[in-house]
Phi, psi and omega in degrees: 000133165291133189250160155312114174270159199291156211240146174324326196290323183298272158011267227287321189295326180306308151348280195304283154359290177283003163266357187301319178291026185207032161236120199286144199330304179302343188299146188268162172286138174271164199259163171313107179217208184248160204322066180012131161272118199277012199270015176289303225295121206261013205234102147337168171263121175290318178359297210276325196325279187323343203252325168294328187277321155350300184296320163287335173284319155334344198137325150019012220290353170214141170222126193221153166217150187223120177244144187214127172286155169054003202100327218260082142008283172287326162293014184296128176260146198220128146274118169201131179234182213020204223226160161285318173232153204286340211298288175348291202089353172337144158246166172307168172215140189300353187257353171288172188250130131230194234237123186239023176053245176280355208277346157317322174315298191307298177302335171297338198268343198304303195289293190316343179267345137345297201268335172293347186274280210325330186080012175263003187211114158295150186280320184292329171297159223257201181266304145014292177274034179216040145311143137282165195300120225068355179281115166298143187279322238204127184184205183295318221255044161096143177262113194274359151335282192253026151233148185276135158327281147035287234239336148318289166338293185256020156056071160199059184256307192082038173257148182278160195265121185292349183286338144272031160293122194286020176260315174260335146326305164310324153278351187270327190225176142106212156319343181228016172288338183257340166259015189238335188308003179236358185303115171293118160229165186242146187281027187240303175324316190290323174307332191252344176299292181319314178297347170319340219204115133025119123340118168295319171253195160268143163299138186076006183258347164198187162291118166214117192279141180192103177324346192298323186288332175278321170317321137332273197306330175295308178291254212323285191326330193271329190279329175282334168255340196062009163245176184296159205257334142306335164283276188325261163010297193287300176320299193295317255224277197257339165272316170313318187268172287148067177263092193261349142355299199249133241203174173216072203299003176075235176259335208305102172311003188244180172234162189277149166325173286321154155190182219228176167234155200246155199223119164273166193248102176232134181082195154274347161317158140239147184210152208289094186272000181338272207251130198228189150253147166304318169323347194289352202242328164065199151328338196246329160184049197272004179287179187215121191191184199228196205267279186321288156298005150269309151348293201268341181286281208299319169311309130022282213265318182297291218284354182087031184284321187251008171230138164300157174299349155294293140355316186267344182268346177286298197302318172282002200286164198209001159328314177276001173215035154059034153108330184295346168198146186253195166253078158116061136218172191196158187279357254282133165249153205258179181305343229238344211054025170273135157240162199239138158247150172165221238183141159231220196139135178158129214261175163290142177062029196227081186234146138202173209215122176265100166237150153235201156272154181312318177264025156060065168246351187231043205247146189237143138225147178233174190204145158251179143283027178217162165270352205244040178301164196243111168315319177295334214268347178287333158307319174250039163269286200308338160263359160307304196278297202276352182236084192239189176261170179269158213319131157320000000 
């Protein structure tokens, strides 16, 4: 049966909903908009702070987090230690814009499972029948035949991740990263650097995380609506939760006011990774947003604002890959046995990670300005929030 797609009046009502409890009986619920600026708030979350400074002693030069409780928005706490930039001295601010990597997977898969709530897409239909033109379904580098949106979705394609082309690679990270950082790729360009190379698997026989598959799904979303998959995003998405925020640069190297700067690790070097083009990530990971929209995105998406309940129950299932990714969300269970859900994500000079409680009433995402930051200690700002002694 055809479904409805959720219309911006949901989005907002959904929304309003998870601030109630931080509305008084009379009060009216406010309609969506963007994230209050919290970076007034001057009483740190003590939770996140040691595990950000962990991170900064790692390498770090800045680490910031925004936790938002209840629901309650206007009460979100912004955290931050070490500078956004080394020159400066700034420190981040919860109103900065950085490069949020993978964490694009998620809102790419949200629409497509739109157009599957919609009856315009099967999760079982193949990849295939939504190439552009000039792409082959069938070669060396696998038959896009015999894979499912299903198995895009959950990095169970066996298609290889073009980002470990070692040619290209060389230019996207390391030594060659300063004469490559403006370089234009187009998502048909990246599709044949994959078809290029071996299946790592057969489709459907295991888990292999591989940016090819959202790079897929971003060409099927333009072929089933006839807009960018970025347009769609926006429409479905960032205008309805009022995310004024979060943006899909394109070619465009720069980043919008205010942001801090971002720093890889070559070498023994650091070295300034700000402004780069984005296309090398495309559909897999060109976005660009802030603490505060990712917050309010991810609360949103928990609580079922942008899906229906089959769908919402689609994106966690984690069955087809023995628990490890659901389709483009994923589980973390924390030391405490809580678990949390969301997406992490990262570029050059870039990493950060949104997890919530299942019914998005509870979300921390936090970021460093680097790439080359220690992962476990970024786990433990998310077991800092969600396993704490009890709240200050």
């Amino acid at each position: 049966m055809t479904m409805r797609s959720h219309r911006p009046a949901a989005v907002a009502v959904a929304l309003a909903a998870l601030a109630a409890p931080a509305l008084t009986a009379c009060a009216i619920a406010p309609p969506a908009a963007r994230v209050p600026p919290v970076g007034t708030v001057t009483r740190p979350p003590a939770t996140t702070v040691p595990a950000l400074r962990r991170l900064v002693e790692d390498g770090a030069p800045g680490a910031a987090s925004l936790v938002t409780r209840d629901g309650r928005f206007r009460a979100s706490r912004f955290a931050t230690v070490g500078v956004a930039d080394l020159h400066s001295g700034r420190r981040m601010s919860a109103r900065d814009h950085f490069r949020a990597g993978s964490l694009t997977k998620t809102l790419v898969a949200t629409v497509v499972l739109q157009l599957v709530a919609e009856g315009r897409l099967a999760l079982d239909g193949t990849a295939a029948a939504h190439l552009p033109p000039g792409v082959p379904a069938t070669g060396d580098g696998g038959d896009l035949r015999k894979v499912t949106v299903r198995q895009l979705l959950d990095h169970t394609s066996g298609l290889f991740n073009y980002t470990d082309d070692r040619r290209l690679s060389r230019q996207l990270y390391g030594k060659g990263f300063g004469a490559h950082r403006y370089d234009r790729y187009t998502p048909a360009e990246l599709l044949r650097i994959a078809l290029g190379h071996p299946p790592v698997a057969a489709p459907g026989a295991r888990y292999s995380y591989s940016n090819t598959n959202y790079l897929l799904l971003g060409m099927i979303i333009k072929a089933v609506t006839g807009h960018s998959y970025a347009a769609e995003i926006r429409r479905r998405i960032l205008v309805p939760a009022g995310l004024d925020d979060t943006s899909f640069p394109g070619t465009d190297p720069t980043l919008p006011a205010p942001h801090g700067r971002a720093y890889s690790r070559i070498g023994d070097r650091r070295v300034d990774a700000t402004s780069l083009d984005p296309s090398r990530a495309g559909a897999a990971g060109e976005m660009v947003t802030t603490l505060g929209d990712l917050n309010r995105f991810f609360s949103a998406l928990l609580a079922g604002a942008f899906l229906p309940p089959r769908q919402m129950a689609e994106i966690r299932s984690e069955k087809r890959t023995g628990g490890t990714y659901g389709l483009g969300l994923y589980a973390t269970e924390l030391p405490c046995g809580v678990t949390v859900w969301g997406h992490n994500g990262d570029i050059n000079g870039s990493f950060a990670q949104t997890a919530g409680s299942a019914d998005g009433r509870h979300v921390v995402s936090y970021r460093v300005n680097t790439d080359a930051a220690d992962r476990a200690h970024g786990t433990d700002v998310l077991t800092a929030e969600f396993c704490p002694a009890p709240h200050a």
